[in-house]
C-alpha positions in Angstrom: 161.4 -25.0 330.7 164.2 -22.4 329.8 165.9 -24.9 328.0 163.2 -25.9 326.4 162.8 -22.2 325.2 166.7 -21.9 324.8 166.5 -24.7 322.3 163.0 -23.2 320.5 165.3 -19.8 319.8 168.2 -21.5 318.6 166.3 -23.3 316.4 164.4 -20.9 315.2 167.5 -18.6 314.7 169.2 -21.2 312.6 166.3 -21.4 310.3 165.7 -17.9 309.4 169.7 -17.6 309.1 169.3 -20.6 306.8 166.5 -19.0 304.9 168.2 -15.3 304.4 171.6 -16.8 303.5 169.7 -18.8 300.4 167.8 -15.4 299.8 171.1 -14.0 299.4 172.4 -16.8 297.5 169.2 -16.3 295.0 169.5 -12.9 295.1 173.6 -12.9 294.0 173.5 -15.5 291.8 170.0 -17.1 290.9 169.1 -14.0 288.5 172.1 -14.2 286.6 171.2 -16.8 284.1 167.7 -15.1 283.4 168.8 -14.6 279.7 166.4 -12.7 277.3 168.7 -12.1 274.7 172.3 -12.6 273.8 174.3 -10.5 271.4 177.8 -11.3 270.0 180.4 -9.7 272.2 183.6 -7.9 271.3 186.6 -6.5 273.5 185.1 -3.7 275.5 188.6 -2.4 276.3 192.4 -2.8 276.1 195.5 -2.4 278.1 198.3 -1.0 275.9 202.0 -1.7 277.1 205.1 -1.7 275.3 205.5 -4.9 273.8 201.4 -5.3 272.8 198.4 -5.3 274.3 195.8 -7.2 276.5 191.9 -6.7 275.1 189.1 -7.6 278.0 185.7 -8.7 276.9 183.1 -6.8 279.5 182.6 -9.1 282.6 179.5 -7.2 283.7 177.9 -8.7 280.5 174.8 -10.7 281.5 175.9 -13.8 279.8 179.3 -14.0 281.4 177.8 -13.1 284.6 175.7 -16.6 283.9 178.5 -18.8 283.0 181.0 -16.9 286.2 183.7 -16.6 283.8 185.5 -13.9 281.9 187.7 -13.8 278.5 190.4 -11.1 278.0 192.7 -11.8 274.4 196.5 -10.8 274.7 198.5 -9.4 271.5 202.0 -9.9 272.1 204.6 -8.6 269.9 208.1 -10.6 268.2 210.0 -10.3 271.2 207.5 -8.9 273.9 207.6 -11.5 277.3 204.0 -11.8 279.3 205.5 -10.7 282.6 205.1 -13.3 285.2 201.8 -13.1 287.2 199.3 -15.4 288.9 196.0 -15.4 289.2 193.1 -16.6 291.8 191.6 -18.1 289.2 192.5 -21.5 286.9 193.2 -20.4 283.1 192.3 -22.1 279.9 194.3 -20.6 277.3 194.1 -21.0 273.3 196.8 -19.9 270.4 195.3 -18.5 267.7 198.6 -17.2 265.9 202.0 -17.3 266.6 204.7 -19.6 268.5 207.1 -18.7 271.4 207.8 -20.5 275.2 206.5 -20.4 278.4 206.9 -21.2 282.0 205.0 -22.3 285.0 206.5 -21.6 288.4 205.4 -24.2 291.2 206.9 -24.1 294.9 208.8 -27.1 295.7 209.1 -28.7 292.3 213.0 -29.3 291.0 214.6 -27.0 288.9 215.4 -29.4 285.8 216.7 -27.1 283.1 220.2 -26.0 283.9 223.2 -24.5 282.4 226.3 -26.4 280.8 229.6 -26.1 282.6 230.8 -24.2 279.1 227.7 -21.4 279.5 228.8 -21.0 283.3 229.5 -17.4 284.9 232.3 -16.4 287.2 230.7 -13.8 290.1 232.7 -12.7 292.3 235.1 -15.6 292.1 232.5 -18.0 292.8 231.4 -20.7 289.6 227.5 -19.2 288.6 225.5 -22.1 287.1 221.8 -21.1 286.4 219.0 -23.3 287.2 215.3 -22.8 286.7 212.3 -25.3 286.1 211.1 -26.5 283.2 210.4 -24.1 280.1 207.9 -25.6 277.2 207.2 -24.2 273.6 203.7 -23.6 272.4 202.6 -23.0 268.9 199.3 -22.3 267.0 196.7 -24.6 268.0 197.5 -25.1 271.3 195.4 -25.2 274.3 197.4 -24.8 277.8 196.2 -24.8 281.2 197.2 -22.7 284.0 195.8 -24.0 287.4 194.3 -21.5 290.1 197.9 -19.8 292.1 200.7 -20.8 289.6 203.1 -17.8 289.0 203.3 -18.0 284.5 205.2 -16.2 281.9 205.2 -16.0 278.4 207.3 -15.2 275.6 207.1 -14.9 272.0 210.1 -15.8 269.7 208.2 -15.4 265.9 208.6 -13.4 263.9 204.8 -12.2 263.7 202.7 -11.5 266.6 201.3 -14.2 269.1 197.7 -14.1 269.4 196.1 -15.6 272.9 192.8 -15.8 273.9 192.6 -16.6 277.3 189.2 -18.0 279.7 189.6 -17.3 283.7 186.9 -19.3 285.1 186.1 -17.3 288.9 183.4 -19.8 289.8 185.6 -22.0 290.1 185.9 -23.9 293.3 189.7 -23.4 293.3 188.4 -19.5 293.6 187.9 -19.0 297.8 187.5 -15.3 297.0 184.4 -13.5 295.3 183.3 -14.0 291.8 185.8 -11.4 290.1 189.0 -12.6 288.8 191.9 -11.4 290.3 195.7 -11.0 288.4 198.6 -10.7 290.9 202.0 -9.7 289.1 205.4 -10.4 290.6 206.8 -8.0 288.2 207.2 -5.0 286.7 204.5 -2.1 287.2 201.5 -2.8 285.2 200.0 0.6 285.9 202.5 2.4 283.8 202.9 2.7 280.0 199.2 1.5 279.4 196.5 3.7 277.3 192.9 2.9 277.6 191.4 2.7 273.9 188.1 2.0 272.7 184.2 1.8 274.4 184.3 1.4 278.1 181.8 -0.2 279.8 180.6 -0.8 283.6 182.0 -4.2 284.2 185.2 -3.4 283.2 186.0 -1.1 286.0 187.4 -4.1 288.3 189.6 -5.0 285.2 191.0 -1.4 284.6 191.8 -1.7 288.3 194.1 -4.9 288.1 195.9 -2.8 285.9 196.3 0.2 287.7 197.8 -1.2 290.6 201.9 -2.4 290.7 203.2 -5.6 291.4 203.0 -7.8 295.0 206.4 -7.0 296.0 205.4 -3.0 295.9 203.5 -3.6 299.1 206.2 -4.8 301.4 208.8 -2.5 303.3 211.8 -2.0 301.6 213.7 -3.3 304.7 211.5 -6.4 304.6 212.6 -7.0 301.0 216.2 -6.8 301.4 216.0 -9.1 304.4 213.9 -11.4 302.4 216.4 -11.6 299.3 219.9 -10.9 301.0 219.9 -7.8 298.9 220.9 -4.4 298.8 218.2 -1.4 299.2 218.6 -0.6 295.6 217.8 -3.9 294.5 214.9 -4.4 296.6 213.5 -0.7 295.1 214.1 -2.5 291.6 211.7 -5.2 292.7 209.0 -3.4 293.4 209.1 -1.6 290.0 208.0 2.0 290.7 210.3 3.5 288.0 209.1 0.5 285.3 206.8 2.4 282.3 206.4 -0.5 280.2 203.6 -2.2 281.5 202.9 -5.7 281.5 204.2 -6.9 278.3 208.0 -5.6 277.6 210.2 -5.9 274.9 213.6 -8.1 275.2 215.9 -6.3 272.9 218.4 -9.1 272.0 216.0 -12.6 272.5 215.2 -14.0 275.7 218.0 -16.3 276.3 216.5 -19.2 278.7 218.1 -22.9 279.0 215.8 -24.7 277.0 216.3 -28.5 274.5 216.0 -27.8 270.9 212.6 -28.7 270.1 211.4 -28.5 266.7 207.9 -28.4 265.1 208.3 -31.4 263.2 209.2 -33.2 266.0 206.1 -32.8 268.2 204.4 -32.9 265.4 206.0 -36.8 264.8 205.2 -37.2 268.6 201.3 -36.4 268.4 201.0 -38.7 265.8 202.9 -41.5 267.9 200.0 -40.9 270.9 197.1 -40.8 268.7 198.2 -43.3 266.6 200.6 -46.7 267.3 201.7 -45.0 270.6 200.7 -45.8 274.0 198.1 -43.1 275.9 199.1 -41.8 279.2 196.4 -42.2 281.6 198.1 -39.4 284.0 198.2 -41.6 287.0 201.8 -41.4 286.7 201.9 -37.2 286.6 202.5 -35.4 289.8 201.8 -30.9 289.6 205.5 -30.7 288.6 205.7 -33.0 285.6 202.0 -32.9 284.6 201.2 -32.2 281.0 199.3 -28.6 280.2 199.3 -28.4 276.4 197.7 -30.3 273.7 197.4 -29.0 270.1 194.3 -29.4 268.8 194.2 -27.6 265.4 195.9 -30.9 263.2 193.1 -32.5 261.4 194.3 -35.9 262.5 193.5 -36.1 265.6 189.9 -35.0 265.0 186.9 -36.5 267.4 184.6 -36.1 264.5 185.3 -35.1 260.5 182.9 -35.0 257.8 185.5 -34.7 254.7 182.7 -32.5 252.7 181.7 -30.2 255.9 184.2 -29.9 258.7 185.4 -31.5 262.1 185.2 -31.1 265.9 188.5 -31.9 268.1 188.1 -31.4 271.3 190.7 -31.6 274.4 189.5 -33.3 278.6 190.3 -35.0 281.0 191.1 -37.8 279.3 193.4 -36.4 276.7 194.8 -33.7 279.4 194.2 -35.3 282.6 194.8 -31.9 284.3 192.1 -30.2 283.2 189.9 -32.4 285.8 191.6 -30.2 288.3 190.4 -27.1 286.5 187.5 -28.5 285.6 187.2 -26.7 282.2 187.4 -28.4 278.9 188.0 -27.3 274.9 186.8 -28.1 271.5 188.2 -26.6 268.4 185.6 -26.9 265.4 185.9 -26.2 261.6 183.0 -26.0 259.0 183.4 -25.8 255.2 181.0 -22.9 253.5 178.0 -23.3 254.0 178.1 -26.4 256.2 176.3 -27.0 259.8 177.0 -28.1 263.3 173.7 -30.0 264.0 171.5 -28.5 266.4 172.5 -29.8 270.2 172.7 -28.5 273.4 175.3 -28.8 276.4 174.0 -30.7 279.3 176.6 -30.2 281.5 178.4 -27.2 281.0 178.4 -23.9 279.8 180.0 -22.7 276.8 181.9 -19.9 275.7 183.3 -19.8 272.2 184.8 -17.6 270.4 185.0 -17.2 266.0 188.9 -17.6 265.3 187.7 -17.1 261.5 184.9 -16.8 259.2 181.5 -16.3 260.4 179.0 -18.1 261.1 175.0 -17.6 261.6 174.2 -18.8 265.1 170.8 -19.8 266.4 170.4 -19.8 270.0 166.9 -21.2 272.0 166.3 -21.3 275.7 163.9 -23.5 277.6 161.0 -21.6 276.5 161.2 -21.8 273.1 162.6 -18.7 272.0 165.6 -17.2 270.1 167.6 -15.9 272.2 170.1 -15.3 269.6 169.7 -15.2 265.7 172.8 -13.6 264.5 176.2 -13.6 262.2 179.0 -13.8 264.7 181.9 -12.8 263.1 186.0 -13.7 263.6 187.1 -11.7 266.6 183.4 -12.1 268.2 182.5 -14.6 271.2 179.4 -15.4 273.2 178.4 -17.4 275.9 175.9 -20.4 275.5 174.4 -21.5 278.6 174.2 -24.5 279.9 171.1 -26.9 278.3 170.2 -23.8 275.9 169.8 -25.7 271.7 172.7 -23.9 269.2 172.8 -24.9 265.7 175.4 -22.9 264.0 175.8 -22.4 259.8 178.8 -21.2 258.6 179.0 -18.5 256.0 180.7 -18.4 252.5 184.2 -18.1 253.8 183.4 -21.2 256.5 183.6 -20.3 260.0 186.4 -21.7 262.6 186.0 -21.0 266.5 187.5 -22.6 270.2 184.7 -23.2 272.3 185.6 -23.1 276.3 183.5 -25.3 278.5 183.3 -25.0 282.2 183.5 -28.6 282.9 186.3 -31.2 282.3 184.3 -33.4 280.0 181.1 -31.6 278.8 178.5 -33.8 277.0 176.8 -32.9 273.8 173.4 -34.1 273.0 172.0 -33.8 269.4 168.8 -33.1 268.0 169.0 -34.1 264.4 171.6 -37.0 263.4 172.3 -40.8 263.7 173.5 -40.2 267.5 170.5 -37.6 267.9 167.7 -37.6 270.4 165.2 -37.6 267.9 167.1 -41.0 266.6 166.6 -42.8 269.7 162.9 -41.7 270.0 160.2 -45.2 268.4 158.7 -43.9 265.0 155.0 -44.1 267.1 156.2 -41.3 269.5 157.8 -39.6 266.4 154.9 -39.6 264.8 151.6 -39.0 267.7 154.4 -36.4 269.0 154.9 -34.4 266.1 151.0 -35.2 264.1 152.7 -36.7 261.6 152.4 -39.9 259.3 155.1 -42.9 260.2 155.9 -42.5 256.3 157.0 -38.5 257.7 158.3 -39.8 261.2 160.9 -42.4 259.1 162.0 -39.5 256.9 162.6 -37.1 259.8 164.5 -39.8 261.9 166.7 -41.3 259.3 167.5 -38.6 256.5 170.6 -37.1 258.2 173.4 -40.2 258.3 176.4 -37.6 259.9 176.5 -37.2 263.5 177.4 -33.8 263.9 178.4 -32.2 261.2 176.4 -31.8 258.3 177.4 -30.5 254.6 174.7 -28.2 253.4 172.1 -28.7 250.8 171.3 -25.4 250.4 172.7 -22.0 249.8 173.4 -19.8 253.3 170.7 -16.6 253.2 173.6 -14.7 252.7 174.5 -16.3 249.3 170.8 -15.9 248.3 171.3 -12.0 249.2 174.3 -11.4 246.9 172.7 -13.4 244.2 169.8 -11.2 244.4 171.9 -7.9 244.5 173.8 -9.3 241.4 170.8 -9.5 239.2 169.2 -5.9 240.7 172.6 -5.0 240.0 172.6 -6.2 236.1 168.7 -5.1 235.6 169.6 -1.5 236.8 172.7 -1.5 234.0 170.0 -3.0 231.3 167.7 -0.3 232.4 170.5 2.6 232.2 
C-alpha cells in the first residue's frame, strides 16, 4: 500500500513539475513572437574606441526577442585590428565596405603559415621562427562564419574604412547559456577609451556591460599567469590589460605585419568563376574545423541564384555552397532591385529573417497570420528589421533601387511565393482559383499566369513616391504661374 502511494506521489510530482517547467517555457519564450507591429530599427548605441567603433541594434526590441538573435555593425578604421575575442554564440558576418584579413584561432589545429628562414629572429641566441595558423583576406561582399567558441581577429588594411555588420544567433543550440549573447576578449581592456553616443535604450544594458568589463586573463592571479606562460610578473600584468585605454579596436601604427601568401583580388575573383562555372564543387565531406571554408562572396552578379536583367537578383549563400553553415545553422541572401522593381510577395517557412538595407530604400509590406500589416514602411540604408518566420513580405524598391543582406536562422531557409511562375497561387487548378477568390476562370487564368518571373519582378508602375514628387513638381510650377 505505501508503495502504492509512494508511486501515486511521484507520479504526481513529475507531472505538475512537467506542467510548471512548460509554464515557464511559455511564459519565457512563447510571448515573444506576439508581434503587433514592427518598425525599422536603427543602432540604439555605440561603443567608441580608438581605431572605430562598434554600433548595437537594441536586443530588448520585440522582434529580435522573436527571432533570439541580435545585430551589432562594427566601423573599423585603415589600420584599426578587431582585437581577438570569442563569443558563446556562432556569428554570421557580412562586408558591406572595405577589405583587410582575418584569423580564426582553433585548439589543436596546425600552425600552417610560418616564417622564411631569411625573415627569422635571433633571441637570445636561439633561431626565432614564427608560426601561427592560417590568416585569410576578406573583401566587400563577403559573408564569413564564426562558429560558437572560436577565438577571431580582424584587421583592416584599406585605405577607407571597413564596414561589418555582424548577426549573433543566442538561440542557438551551440548556446548552453541563456538567451543573451556573450563576447569574451582575450585582449586588451575593452572598458577603457569607449564613449557612449546616441539614444539608449533598455535592452542595451547587457551589451554596455560586455563592454565595461576587461579581458579573460584579468580574472586570474597574477602568479597563476606567470606560471601559465613561463613569464615574468610584468608580462603577466601586460596580459591582463588594466593600463590599455584603447578599447577594443586599436590602431597599428606601421601595418600589421602577419605571414600571409600574396593573394590578389583578381585572383579569387578567377577562382569563384572556376567553382561556379567549369570547376568542380566541393561537397565539404573532405573539410575537417581546421581547413573548413568560412567565406563566400556573394555580391558578383555571376553567381546569382536568380536575376531578372530589367529588375534585380537574389544570391544567396547554405549549406550547400558553405557546408559550415549547417553547423551554425544560419544562412544568407544578398538581393538587388532596380528602381522601382519588386521582390514578389513570399514568406519564409522555415526561418526567420533578419535583413538589413546596405543601400537604397525600399517600401516593405509586412502581414502576419491574421491578415494584418504589421509593417508598411520605407526602410532606409543603415535600417534592419526582423521578419518572422511564415509572416508574407513583398518589398518595392524606391527610385534609387534598394540593396540589403538578409540573415536567416537556418542553414537552408525555403522561400515560398505568392505571385509568380513558381508561386503558390501557380500550383493552385483554375476551379479553386476561381470558387476561392469569386471570380470568373477568364479572371482566375489572368491572375495565375500574368507574372512569367519567379521572384523578381520589374515594375509597371511608378513607386508612390515618384507619384509624390511628380505632384509637388506641378504644385510647385502652378504656385510660380500664380506668383
Amino acid at each position: 500500500m505505501a508503495t502504492t502511494w509512494f508511486s501515486f506521489f511521484l507520479s504526481l510530482l513529475l507531472l505538475l513539475h512537467g506542467n510548471f517547467a512548460q509554464q515557464r517555457y511559455q511564459q519565457q519564450y512563447g510571448q515573444q513572437c506576439q508581434i503587433n507591429r514592427l518598425n525599422p530599427q536603427e543602432p540604439s548605441f555605440r561603443m567608441q574606441a580608438e581605431a572605430g567603433v562598434t554600433e548595437f541594434f537594441d536586443t530588448n526590441n520585440q522582434q529580435f526577442q522573436c527571432a533570439g538573435v541580435s545585430l551589432f555593425r562594427h566601423v573599423i578604421q585603415s589600420r584599426g585590428l578587431l582585437l581577438p575575442s570569442y563569443t558563446n554564440s556562432p556569428l554570421l558576418a557580412y562586408v558591406v565596405q572595405g577589405r583587410g584579413f582575418y584569423g580564426i584561432m582553433n585548439s589543436g589545429c596546425p600552425e600552417t603559415f610560418q616564417s622564411s628562414q631569411q625573415t627569422q629572429q635571433r633571441i637570445r641566441g636561439r633561431t626565432f621562427q614564427d608560426r601561427h595558423q592560417k590568416i585569410e583576406q576578406f573583401r566587400q561582399g563577403d559573408i564569413m562564419a564564426f562558429p560558437a567558441g572560436a577565438a577571431h581577429w580582424l584587421y583592416n588594411e584599406g585605405n577607407e574604412e571597413v564596414v561589418l555588420v555582424v548577426l549573433e544567433d543566442a538561440s542557438n543550440n551551440a548556446n548552453q547559456l541563456d538567451q543573451t549573447s556573450r563576447r569574451f576578449f582575450i585582449a586588451g581592456n575593452p572598458q577603457q577609451g569607449q564613449q557612449q553616443q546616441g539614444r539608449q535604450y533598455g535592452g542595451s544594458t547587457m551589451r554596455r556591460e560586455q563592454f565595461r568589463s576587461g579581458n579573460v586573463f584579468n580574472g586570474f592571479d597574477i602568479e597563476i599567469l606567470s606560471e601559465a606562460f613561463g613569464v615574468d610578473r610584468e608580462m603577466a600584468r601586460r596580459l591582463q590589460g588594466q593600463d590599455d585605454m584603447r578599447g577594443h579596436i586599436v590602431s597599428v601604427q606601421e601595418g600589421l605585419r602577419v605571414i600571409r601568401p600574396p593573394f590578389s583580388q583578381e585572383q579569387e575573383e578567377q577562382q569563384e568563376q572556376g567553382q561556379y562555372g567549369r570547376g568542380p564543387m566541393t561537397n565539404g565531406i573532405e573539410e575537417t574545423i581546421c581547413t573548413a571554408k568560412v567565406r563566400e562572396n556573394i555580391d558578383n552578379p555571376a553567381r546569382a541564384d536568380i536575376y531578372n536583367p530589367r529588375a534585380g537578383r537574389l544570391s544567396t549563400v547554405n549549406s550547400f555552397t558553405l557546408p559550415i553553415l549547417s553547423f551554425l545553422r544560419l544562412s544568407a541572401a544578398r538581393g538587388v532591385l532596380y528602381r522601382n522593381s519588386m521582390m514578389a510577395p513570399h514568406w519564409y517557412e522555415n526561418a526567420h529573417s533578419i535583413i538589413y538595407i546596405t543601400r537604397g530604400e525600399s517600401r516593405i509590406q509586412i502581414v502576419d497570420h491574421r491578415g494584418r500589416a504589421v509593417l508598411d514602411d520605407q526602410v532606409r540604408e543603415g535600417q534592419c528589421l526582423v521578419v518572422p518566420q511564415n509572416y508574407a513580405i513583398v518589398k518595392q524598391a524606391g527610385n534609387e533601387g534598394c540593396e540589403w543582406i538578409a540573415f536567416n536562422t537556418n542553414d537552408n531557409a525555403m522561400i515560398n511565393t505568392l505571385s509568380g511562375r513558381t508561386s503558390a497561387i501557380r500550383g493552385l487548378p483554375l476551379d479553386v482559383i476561381a470558387n476561392a477568390y469569386q471570380i470568373s476562370r477568364d479572371e482566375a487564368r489572368r491572375l495565375k499566369f500574368n507574372r512569367d518571373e519567379t521572384l523578381i519582378f520589374r515594375s509597371t508602375r511608378r513607386s508612390p513616391r515618384s507619384y509624390e514628387r511628380v505632384i509637388g513638381l506641378v504644385d510647385e510650377a502652378n504656385s510660380t504661374s500664380i506668383a
